[in-house]
Biopython code that builds the backbone (N, CA, C, O; Angstrom):
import numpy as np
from Bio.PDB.StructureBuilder import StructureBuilder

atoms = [
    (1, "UNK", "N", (0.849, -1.173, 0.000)),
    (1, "UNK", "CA", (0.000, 0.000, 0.000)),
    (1, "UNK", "C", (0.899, 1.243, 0.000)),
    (1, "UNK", "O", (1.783, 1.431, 0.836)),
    (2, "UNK", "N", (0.551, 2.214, -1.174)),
    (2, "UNK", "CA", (1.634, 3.285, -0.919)),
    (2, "UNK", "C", (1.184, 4.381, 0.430)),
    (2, "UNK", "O", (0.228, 4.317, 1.203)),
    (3, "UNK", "N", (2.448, 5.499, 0.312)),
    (3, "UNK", "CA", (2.014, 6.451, 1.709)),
    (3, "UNK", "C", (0.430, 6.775, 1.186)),
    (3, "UNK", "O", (-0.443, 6.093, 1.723)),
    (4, "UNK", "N", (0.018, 7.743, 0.204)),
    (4, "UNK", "CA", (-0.544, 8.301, -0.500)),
    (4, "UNK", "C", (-1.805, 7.370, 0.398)),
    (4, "UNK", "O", (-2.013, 7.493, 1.605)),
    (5, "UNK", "N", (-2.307, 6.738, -0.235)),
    (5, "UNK", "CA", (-3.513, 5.853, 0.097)),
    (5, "UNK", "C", (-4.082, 5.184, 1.623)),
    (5, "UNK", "O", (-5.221, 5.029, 2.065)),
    (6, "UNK", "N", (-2.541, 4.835, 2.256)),
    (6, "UNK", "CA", (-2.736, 4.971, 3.587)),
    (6, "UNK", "C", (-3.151, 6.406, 4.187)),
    (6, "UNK", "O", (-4.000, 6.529, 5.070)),
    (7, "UNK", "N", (-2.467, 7.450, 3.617)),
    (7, "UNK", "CA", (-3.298, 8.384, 4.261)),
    (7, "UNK", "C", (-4.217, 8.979, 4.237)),
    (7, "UNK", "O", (-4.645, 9.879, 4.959)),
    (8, "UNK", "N", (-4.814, 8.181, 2.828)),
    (8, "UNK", "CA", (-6.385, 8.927, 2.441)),
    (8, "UNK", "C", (-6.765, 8.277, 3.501)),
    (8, "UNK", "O", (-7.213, 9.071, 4.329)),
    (9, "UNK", "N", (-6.796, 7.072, 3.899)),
    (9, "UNK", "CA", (-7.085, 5.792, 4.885)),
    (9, "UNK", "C", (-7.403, 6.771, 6.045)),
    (9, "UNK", "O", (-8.512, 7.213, 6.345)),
    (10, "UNK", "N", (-6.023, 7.060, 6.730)),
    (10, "UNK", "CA", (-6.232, 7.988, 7.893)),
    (10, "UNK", "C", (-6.885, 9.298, 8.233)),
    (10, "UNK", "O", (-7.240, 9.797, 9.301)),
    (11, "UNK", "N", (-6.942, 9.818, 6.584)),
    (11, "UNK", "CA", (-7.801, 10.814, 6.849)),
    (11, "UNK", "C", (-9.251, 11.072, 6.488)),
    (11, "UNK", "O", (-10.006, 12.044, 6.466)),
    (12, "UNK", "N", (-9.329, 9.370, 6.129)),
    (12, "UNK", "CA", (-10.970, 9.215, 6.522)),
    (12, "UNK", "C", (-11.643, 8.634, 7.496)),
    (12, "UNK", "O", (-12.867, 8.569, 7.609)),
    (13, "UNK", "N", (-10.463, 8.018, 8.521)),
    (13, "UNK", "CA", (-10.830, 7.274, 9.770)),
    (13, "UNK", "C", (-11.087, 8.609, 10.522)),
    (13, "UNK", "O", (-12.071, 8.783, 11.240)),
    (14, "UNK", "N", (-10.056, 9.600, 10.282)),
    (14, "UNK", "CA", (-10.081, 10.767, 11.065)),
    (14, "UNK", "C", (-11.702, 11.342, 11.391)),
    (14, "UNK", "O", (-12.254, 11.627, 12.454)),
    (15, "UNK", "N", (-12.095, 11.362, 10.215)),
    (15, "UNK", "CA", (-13.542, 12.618, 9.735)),
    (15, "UNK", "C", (-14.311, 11.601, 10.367)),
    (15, "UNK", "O", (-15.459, 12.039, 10.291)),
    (16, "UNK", "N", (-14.357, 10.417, 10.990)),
    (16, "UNK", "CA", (-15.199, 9.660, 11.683)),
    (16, "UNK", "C", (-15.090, 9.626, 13.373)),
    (16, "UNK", "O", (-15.843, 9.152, 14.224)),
    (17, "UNK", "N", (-14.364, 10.035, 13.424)),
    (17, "UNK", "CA", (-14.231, 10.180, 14.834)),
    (17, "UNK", "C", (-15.031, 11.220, 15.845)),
    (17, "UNK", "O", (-15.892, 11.952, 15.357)),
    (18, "UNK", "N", (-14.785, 11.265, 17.016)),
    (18, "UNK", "CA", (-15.526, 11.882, 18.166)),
    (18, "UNK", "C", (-14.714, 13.159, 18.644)),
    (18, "UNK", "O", (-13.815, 12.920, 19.450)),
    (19, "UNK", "N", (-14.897, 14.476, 18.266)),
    (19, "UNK", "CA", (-14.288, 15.791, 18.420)),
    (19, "UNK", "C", (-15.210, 16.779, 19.563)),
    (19, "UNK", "O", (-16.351, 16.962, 19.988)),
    (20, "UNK", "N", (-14.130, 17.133, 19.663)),
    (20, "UNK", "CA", (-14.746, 19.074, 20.637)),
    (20, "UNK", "C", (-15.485, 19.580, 19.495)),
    (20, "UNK", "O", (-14.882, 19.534, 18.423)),
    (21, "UNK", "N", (-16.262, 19.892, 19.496)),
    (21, "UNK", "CA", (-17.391, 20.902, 18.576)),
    (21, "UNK", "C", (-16.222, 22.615, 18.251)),
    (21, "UNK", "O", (-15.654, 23.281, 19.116)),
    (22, "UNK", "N", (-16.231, 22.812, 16.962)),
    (22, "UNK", "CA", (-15.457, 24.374, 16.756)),
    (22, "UNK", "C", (-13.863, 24.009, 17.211)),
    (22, "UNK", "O", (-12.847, 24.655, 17.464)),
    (23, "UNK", "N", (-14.132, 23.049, 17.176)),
    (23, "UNK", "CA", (-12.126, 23.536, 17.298)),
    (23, "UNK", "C", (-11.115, 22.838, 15.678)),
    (23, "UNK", "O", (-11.398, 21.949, 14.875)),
    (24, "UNK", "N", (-9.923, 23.765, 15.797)),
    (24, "UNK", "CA", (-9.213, 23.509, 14.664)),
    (24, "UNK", "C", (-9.323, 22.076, 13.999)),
    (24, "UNK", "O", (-9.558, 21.790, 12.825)),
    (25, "UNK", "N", (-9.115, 21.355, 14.960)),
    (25, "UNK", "CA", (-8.307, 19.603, 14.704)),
    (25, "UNK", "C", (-9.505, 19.110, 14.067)),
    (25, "UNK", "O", (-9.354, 18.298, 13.154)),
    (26, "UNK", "N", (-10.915, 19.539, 14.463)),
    (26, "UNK", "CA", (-12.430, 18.753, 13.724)),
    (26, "UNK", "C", (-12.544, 19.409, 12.407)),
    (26, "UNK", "O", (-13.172, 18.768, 11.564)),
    (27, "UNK", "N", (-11.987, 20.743, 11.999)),
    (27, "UNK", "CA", (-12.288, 21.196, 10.733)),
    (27, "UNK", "C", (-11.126, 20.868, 10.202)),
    (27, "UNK", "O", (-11.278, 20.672, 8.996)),
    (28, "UNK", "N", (-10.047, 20.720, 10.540)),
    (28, "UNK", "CA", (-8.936, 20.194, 9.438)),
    (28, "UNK", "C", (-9.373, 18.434, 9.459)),
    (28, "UNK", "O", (-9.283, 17.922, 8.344)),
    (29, "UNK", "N", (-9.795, 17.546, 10.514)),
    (29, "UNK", "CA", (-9.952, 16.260, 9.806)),
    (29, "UNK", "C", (-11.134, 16.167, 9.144)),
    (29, "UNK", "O", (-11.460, 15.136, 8.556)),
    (30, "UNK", "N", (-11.888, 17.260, 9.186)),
    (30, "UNK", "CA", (-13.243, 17.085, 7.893)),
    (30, "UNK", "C", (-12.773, 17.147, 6.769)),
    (30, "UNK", "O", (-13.164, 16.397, 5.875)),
    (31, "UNK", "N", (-11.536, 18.349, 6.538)),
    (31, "UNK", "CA", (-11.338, 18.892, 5.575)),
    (31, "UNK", "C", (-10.436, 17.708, 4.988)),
    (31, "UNK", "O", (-11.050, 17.215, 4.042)),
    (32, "UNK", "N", (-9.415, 17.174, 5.157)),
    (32, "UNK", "CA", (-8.861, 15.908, 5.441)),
    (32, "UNK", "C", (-9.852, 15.352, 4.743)),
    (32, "UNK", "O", (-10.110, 15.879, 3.661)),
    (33, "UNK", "N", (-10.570, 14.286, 5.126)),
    (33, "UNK", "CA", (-11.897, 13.365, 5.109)),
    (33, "UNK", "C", (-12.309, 13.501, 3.197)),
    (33, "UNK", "O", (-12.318, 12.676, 2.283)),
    (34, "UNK", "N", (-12.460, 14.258, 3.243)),
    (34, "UNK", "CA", (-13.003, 15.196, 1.936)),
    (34, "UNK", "C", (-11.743, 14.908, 1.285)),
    (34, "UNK", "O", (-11.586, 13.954, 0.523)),
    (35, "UNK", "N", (-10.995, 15.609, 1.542)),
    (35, "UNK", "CA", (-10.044, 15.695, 0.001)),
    (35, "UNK", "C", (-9.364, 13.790, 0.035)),
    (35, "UNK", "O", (-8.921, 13.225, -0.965)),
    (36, "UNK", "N", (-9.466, 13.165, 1.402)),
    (36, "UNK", "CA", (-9.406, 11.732, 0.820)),
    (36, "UNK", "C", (-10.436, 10.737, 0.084)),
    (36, "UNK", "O", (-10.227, 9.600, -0.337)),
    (37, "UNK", "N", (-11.935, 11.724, 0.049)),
    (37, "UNK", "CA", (-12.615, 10.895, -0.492)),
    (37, "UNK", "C", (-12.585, 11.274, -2.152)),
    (37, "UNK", "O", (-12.861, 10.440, -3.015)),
    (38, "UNK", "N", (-12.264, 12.453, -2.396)),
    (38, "UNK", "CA", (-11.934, 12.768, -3.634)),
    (38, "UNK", "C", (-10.919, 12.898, -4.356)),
    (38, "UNK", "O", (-10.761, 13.477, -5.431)),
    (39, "UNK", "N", (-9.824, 11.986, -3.319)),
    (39, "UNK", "CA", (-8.604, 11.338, -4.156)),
    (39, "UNK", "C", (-7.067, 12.074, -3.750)),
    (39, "UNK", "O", (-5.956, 11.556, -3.639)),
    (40, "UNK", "N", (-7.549, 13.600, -3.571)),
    (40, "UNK", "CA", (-6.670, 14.296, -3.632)),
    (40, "UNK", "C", (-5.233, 13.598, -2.983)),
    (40, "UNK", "O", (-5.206, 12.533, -2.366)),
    (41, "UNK", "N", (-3.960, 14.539, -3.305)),
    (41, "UNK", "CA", (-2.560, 13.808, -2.986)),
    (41, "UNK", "C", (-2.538, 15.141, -1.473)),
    (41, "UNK", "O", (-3.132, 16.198, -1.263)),
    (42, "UNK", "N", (-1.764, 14.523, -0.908)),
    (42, "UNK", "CA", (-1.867, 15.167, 0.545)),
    (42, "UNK", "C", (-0.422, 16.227, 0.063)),
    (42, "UNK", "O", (-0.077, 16.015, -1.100)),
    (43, "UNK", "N", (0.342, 17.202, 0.739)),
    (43, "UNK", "CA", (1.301, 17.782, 0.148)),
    (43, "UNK", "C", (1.962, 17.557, 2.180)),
    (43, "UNK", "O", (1.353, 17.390, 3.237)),
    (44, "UNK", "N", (3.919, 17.721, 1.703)),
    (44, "UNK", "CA", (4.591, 17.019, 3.131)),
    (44, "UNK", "C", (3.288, 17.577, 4.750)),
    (44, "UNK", "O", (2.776, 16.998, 5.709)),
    (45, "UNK", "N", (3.293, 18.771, 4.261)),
    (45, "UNK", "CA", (2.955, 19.635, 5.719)),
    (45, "UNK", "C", (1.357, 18.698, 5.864)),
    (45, "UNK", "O", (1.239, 18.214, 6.990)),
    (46, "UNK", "N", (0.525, 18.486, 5.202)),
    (46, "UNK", "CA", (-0.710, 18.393, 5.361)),
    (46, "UNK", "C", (-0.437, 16.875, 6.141)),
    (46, "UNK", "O", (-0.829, 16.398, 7.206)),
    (47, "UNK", "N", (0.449, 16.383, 5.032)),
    (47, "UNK", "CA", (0.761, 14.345, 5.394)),
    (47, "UNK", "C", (1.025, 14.744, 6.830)),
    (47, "UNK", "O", (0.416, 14.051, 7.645)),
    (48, "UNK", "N", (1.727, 15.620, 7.289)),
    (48, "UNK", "CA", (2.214, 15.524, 8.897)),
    (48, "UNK", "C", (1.157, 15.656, 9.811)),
    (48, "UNK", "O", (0.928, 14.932, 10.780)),
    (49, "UNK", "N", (0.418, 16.817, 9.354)),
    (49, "UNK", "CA", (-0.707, 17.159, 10.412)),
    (49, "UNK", "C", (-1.757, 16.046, 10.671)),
    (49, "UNK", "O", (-2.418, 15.816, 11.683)),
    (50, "UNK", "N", (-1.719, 15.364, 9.352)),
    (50, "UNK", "CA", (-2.749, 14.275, 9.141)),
    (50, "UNK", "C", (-2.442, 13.220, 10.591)),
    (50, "UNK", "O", (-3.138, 12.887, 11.551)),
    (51, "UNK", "N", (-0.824, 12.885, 10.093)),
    (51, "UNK", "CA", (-0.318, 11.837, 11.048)),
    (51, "UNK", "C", (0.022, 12.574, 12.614)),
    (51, "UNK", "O", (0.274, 11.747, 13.490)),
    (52, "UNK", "N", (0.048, 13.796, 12.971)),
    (52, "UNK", "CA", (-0.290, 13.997, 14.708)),
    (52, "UNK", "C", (-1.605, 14.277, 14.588)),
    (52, "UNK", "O", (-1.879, 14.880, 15.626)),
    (53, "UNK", "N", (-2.566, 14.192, 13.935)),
    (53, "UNK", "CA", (-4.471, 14.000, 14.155)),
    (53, "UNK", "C", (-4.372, 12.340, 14.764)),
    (53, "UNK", "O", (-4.944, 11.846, 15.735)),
    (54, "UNK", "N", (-3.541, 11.803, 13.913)),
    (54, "UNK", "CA", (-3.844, 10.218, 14.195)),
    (54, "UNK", "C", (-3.274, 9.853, 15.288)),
    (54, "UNK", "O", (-3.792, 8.997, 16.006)),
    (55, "UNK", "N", (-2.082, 10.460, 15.599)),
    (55, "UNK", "CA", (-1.292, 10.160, 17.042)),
    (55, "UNK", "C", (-2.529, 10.266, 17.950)),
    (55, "UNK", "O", (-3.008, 9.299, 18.542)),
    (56, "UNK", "N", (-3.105, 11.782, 18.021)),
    (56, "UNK", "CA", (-3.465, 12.855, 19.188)),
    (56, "UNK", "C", (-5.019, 11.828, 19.631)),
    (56, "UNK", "O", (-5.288, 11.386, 20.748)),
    (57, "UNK", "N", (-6.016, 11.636, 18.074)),
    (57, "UNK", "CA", (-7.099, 10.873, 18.315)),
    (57, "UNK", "C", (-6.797, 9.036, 18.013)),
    (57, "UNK", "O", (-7.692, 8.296, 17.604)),
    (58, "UNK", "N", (-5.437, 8.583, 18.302)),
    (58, "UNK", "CA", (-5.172, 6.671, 18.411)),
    (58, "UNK", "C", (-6.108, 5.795, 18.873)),
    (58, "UNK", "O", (-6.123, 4.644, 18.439)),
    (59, "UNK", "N", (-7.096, 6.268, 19.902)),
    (59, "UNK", "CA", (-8.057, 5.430, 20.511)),
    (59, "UNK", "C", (-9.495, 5.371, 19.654)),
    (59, "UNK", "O", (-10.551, 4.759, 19.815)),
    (60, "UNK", "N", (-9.085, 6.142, 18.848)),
    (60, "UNK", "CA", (-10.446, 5.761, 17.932)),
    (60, "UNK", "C", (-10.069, 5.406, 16.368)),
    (60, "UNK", "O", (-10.939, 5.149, 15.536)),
    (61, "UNK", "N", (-9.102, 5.419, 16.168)),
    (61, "UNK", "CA", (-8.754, 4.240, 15.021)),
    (61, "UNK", "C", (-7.980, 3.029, 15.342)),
    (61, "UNK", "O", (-7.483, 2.771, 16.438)),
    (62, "UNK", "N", (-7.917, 2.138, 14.013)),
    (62, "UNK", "CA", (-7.765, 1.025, 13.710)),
    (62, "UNK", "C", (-5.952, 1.389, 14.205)),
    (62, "UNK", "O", (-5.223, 2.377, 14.112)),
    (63, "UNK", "N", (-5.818, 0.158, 14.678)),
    (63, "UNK", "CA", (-4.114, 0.793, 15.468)),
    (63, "UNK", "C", (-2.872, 0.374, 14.358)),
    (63, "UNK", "O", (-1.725, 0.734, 14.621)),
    (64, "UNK", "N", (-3.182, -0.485, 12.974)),
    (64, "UNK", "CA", (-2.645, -0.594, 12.325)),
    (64, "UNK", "C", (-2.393, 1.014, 11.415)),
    (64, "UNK", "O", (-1.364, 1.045, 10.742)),
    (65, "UNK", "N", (-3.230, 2.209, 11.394)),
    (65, "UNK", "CA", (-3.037, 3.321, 10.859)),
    (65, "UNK", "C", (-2.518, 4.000, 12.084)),
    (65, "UNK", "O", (-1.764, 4.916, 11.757)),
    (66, "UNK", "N", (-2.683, 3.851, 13.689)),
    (66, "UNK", "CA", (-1.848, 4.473, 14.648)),
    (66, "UNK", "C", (-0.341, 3.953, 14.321)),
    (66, "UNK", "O", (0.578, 4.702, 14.654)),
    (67, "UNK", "N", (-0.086, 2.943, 13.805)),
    (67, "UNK", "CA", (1.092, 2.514, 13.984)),
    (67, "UNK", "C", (1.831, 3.082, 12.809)),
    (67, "UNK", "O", (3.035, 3.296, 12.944)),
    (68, "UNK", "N", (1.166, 3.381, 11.537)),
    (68, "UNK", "CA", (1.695, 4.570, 10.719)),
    (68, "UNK", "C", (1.552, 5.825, 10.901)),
    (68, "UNK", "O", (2.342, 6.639, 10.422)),
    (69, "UNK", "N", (0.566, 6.140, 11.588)),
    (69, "UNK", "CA", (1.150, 8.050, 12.236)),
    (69, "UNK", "C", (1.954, 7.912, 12.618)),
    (69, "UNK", "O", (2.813, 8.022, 11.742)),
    (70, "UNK", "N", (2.481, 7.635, 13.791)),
    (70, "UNK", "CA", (3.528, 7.153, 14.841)),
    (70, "UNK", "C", (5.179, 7.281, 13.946)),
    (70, "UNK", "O", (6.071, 8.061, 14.279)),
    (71, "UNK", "N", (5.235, 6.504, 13.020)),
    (71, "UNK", "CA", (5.871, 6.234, 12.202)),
    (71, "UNK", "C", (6.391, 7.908, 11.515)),
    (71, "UNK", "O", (7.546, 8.323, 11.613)),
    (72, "UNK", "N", (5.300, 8.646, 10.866)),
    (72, "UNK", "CA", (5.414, 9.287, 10.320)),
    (72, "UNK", "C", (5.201, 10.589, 10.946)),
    (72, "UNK", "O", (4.994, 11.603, 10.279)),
    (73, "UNK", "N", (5.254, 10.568, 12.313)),
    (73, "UNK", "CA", (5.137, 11.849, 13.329)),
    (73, "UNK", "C", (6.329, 13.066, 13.465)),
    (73, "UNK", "O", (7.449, 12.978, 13.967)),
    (74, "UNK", "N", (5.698, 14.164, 12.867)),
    (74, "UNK", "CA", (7.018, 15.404, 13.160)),
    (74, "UNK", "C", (8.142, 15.176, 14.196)),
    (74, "UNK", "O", (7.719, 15.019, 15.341)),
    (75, "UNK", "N", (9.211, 15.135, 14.074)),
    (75, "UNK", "CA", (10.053, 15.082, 15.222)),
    (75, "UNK", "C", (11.083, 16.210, 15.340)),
    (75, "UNK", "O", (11.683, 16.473, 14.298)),
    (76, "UNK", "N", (11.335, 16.794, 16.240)),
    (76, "UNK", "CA", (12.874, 17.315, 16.434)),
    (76, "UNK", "C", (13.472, 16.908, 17.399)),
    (76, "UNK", "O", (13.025, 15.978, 18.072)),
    (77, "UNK", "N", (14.720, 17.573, 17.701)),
    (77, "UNK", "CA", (15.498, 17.053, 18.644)),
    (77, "UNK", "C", (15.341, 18.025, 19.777)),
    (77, "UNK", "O", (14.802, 19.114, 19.581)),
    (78, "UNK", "N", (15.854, 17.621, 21.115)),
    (78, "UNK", "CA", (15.538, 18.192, 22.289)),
    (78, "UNK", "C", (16.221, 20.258, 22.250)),
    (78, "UNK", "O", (15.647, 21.235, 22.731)),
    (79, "UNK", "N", (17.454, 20.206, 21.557)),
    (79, "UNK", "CA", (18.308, 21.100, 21.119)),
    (79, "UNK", "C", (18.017, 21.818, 20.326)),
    (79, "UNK", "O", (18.682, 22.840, 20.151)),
    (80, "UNK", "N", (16.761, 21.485, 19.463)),
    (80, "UNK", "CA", (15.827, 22.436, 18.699)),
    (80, "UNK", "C", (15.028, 23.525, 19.423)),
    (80, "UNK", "O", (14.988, 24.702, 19.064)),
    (81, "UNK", "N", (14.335, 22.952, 20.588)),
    (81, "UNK", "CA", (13.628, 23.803, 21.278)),
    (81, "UNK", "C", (13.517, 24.998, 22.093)),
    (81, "UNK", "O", (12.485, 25.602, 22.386)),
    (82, "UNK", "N", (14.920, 25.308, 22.476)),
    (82, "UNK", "CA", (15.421, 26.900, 23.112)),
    (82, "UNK", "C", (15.504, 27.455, 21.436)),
    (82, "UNK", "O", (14.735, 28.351, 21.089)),
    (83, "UNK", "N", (16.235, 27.010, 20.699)),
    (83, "UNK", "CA", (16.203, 28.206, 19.461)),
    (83, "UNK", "C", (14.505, 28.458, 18.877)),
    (83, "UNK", "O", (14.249, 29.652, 18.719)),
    (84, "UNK", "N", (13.613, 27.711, 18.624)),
    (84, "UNK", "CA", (12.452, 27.299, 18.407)),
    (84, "UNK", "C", (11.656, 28.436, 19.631)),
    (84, "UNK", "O", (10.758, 29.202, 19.282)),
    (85, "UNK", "N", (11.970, 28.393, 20.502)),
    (85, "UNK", "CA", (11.390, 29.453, 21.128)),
    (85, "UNK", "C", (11.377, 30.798, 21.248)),
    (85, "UNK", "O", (10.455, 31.609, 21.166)),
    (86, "UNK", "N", (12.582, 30.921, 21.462)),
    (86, "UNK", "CA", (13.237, 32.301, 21.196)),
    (86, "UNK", "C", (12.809, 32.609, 19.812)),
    (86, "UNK", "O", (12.226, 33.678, 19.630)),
    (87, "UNK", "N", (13.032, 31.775, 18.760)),
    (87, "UNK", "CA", (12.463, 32.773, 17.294)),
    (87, "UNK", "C", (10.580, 32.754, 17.130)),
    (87, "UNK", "O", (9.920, 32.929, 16.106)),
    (88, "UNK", "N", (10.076, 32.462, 18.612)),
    (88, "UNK", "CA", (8.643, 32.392, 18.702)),
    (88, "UNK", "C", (7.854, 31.401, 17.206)),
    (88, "UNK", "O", (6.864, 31.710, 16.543)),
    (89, "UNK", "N", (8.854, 30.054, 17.066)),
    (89, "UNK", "CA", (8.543, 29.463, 15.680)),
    (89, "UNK", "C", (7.937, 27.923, 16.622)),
    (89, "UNK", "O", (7.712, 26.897, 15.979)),
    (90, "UNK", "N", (7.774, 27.953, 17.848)),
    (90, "UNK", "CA", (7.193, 26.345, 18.599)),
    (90, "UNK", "C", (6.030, 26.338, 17.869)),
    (90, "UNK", "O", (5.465, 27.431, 17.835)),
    (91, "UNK", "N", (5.239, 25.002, 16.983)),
    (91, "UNK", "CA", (4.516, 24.707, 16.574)),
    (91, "UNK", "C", (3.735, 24.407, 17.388)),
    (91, "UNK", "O", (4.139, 23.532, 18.153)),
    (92, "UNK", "N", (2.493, 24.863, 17.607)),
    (92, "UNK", "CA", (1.637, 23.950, 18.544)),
    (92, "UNK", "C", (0.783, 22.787, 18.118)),
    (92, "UNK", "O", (-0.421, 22.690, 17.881)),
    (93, "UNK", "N", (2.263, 21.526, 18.083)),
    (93, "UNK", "CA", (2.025, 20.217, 17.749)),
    (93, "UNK", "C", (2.554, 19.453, 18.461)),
    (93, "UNK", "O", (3.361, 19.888, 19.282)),
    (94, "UNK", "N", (2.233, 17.854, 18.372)),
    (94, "UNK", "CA", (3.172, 17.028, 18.904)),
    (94, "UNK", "C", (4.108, 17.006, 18.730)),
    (94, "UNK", "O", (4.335, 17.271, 17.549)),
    (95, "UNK", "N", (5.322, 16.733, 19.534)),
    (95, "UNK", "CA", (6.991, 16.443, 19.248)),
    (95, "UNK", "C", (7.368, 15.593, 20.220)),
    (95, "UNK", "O", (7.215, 15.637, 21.441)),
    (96, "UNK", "N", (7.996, 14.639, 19.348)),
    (96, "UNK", "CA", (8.760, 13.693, 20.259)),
    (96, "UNK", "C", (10.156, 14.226, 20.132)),
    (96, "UNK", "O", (10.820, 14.594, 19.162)),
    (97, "UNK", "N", (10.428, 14.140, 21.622)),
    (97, "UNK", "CA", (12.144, 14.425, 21.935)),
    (97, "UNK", "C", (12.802, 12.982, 21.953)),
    (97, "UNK", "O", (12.450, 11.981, 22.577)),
    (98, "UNK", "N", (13.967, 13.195, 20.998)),
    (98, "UNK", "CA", (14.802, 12.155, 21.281)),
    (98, "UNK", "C", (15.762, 12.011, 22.106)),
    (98, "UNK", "O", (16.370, 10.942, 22.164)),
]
sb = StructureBuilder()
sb.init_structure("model")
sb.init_model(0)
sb.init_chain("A")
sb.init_seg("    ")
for serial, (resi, resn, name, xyz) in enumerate(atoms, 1):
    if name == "N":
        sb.init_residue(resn, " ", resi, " ")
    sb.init_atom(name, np.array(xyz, "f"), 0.0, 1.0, " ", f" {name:<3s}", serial, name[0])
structure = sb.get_structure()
C-alpha cells in the first residue's frame, strides 16, 4: 500500500471520529476526510498534520493506521527547542524528543 492511500485511509478514519465541537483539529480532519474521499494527494505539511491528528485521536482508530502516524510523526530534537522558542517558531504540535 503506498504512503498516498494509507493516508487517504487515515484521513478518513479521522472525519469519523468523536471531536470538541469548533475547534481547529475537527475542521482540518473534515477537511482531510473530503479531500481523501476525492482522491486528492496530501502535500509534506498536510501528510504531517494528518499523522499527529492520528497520534493525538489513536483510541479511535484502527491501530494498524496508529502505527503509521507514529511512524510518520514530526520530530525534532531536544536542542531544537530553546532556538524554536526564542524565534517564537514552537509549533503547537506534537513532538517527540529524542
Amino acid at each position: 500500500m503506498s504512503d498516498q492511500s494509507t493516508l487517504r485511509e487515515l484521513a478518513a478514519a479521522l472525519g469519523r471520529c468523536s471531536m470538541l465541537p469548533g475547534t481547529a483539529a475537527k475542521r482540518a480532519a473534515r477537511h482531510f476526510a473530503i479531500m481523501a474521499k476525492r482522491g486528492d494527494t496530501f502535500t509534506d505539511r498536510q501528510a504531517a498534520y494528518v499523522c499527529e491528528l492520528g497520534w493525538r485521536f489513536r483510541r479511535q482508530i484502527a491501530e494498524r493506521l496508529v502505527d503509521y502516524a507514529r511512524q510518520h510523526l514530526p520530530t525534532c530534537d531536544a536542542s531544537d527547542v530553546p532556538e524554536l522558542l526564542y524565534a517564537g517558531k514552537l509549533p503547537g504540535t506534537l513532538m517527540e524528543f529524542r
